[in-house]
C-alpha positions in Angstrom: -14.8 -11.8 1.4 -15.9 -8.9 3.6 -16.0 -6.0 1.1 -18.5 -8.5 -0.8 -20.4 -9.1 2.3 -20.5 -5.8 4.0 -23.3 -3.5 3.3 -21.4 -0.8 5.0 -17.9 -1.3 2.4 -19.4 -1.9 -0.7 -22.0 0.8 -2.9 -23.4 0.0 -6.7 -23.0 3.5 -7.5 -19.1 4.7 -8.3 -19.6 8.0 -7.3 -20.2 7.3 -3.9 -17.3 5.3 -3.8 -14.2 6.3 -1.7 -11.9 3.7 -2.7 -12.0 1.4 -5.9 -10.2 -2.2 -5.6 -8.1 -3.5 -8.5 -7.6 -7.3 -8.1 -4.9 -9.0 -10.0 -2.5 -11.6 -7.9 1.3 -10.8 -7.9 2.0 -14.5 -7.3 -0.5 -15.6 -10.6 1.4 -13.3 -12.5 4.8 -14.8 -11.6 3.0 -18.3 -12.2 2.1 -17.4 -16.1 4.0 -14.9 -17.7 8.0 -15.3 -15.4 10.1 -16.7 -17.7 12.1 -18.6 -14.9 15.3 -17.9 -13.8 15.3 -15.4 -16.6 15.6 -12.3 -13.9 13.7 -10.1 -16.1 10.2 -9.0 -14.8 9.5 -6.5 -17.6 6.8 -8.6 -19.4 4.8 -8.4 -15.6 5.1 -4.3 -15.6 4.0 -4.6 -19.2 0.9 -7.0 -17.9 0.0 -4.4 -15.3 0.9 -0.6 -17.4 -2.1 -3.0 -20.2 -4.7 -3.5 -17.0 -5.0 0.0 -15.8 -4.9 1.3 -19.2 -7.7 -0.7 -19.6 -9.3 0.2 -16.3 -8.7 4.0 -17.1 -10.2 3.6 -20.6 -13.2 1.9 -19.6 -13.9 3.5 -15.9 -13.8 7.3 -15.5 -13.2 7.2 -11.9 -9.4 6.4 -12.3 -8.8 9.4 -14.4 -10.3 11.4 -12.2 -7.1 11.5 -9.5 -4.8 9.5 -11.6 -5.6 5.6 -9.7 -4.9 7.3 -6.3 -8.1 6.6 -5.0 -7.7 2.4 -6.1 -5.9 0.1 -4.2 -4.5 -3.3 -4.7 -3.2 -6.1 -2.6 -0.1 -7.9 -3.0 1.9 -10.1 -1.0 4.5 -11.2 -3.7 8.1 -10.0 -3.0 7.9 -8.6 -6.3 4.8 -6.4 -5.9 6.6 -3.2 -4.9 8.5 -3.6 -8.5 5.7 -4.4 -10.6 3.7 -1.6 -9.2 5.9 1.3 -9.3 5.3 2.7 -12.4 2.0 2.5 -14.1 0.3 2.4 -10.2 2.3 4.5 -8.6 -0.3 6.5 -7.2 -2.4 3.6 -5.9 -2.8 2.6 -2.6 -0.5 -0.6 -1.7 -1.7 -2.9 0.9 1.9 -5.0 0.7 3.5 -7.6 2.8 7.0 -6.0 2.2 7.0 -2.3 3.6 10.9 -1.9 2.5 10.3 1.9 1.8 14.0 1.3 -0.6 11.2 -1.0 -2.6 8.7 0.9 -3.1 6.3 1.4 -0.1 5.4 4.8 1.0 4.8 5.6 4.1 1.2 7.9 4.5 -0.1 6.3 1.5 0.8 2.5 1.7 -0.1 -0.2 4.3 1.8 -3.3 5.5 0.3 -6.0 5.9 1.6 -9.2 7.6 2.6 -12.1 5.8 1.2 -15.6 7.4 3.2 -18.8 6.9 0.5 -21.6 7.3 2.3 -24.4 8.5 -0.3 -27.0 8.2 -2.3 -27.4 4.9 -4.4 -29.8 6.7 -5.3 -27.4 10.0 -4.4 -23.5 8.8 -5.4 -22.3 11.8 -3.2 -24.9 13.9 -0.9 -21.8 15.0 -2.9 -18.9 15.0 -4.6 -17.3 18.4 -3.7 -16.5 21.9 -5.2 -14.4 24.7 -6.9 -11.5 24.2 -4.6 -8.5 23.8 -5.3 -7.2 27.5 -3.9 -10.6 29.1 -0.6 -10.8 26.6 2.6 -9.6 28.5 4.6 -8.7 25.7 4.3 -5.4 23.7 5.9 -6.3 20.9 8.2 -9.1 19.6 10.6 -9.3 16.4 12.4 -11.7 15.5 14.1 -12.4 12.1 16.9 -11.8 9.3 18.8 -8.1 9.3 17.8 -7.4 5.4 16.2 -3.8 5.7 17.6 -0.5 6.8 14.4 -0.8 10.0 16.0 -4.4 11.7 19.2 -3.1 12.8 18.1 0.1 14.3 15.5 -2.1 16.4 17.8 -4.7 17.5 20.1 -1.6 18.7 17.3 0.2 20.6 15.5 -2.7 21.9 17.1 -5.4 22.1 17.5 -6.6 26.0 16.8 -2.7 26.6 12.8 -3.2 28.2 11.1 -6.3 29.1 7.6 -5.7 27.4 10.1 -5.3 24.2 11.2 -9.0 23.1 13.8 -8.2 20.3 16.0 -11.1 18.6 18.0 -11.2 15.3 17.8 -14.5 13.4 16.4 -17.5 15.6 18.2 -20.5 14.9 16.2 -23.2 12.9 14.6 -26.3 14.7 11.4 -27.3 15.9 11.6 -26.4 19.4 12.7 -22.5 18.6 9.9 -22.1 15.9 7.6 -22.9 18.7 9.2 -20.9 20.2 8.8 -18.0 17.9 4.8 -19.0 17.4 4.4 -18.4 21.6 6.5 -15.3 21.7 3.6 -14.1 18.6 0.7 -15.6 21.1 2.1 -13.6 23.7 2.6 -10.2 22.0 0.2 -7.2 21.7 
């Protein structure tokens, strides 16, 4: 991990410290304690209000800001929920920036969700040109499911050429492909 490895990101003592990590995994916690298909996720809120309990009990640097200087990465769907109350004023690095959710824009960061499509070769899909030699500014393509999707696809779609905009892409072989060069090709 690079915060493990960098001499620059990481400092033995707290109070030189700018941020403090909290590592628990979303997905892990779905995995144990989701009672499945019961569509309650209280017990996971309860699992998390316990941890930074703990973490402010044992470590004074939460209490000094209330957790806003800690952050925490999750990729889970769920994240935003489980999160909202008892670290509320922690830094989210999240995969799903659906502000309705959760994510707050100035404090939060999105981060972007890889599917690896080959267990065998991760990397099979990833790469491209450097960003100076891609021709495409940016490219979207996907489902219309927050508030952000429609307003681009009115704005940009078929509007500017460096902009490649699409709703849904039809399923197949040949258009995910498809979607993988228009990523390749995109600053």
């Amino acid at each position: 991990m690079v915060l493990e490895t960098d001499a620059g990101c990481v400092v033995k003592d707290p109070r030189k410290a700018h941020l403090f990590y909290m590592p628990f995994s979303s997905r892990m916690l779905e995995y144990t304690l989701y009672v499945r298909n019961s569509h309650n996720r209280t017990n996971l809120r309860q699992f998390l209000k316990e941890y930074s309990e703990k973490i402010a009990a044992k470590y004074p640097y939460w209490n000094r800001i209330g957790g806003a200087d800690h952050f925490l990465v999750a990729c889970h769907d769920w994240a935003p929920y489980e999160t909202r109350h008892h670290m509320e004023r922690c830094i989210k690095a999240l995969c799903n920036d659906d502000v309705t959710g959760g994510f707050k824009i100035g404090r939060d960061v999105s981060l972007w969700e890889t599917y690896v499509h080959s267990a065998r070769n991760p990397l099979r899909d990833l790469g491209g040109k450097p960003p100076s030699q891609r021709q495409i500014l940016a490219f979207y393509a996907g489902n219309v499911h927050v508030y952000l999707h429609p307003i681009l696809i009115e704005h940009w779609k078929d509007k500017d050429p460096d902009m490649k905009i699409f709703g849904p892409m039809p399923r197949g072989v040949a258009i995910k492909m498809n979607y993988i060069q228009h990523m390749k090709r995109s600053k």
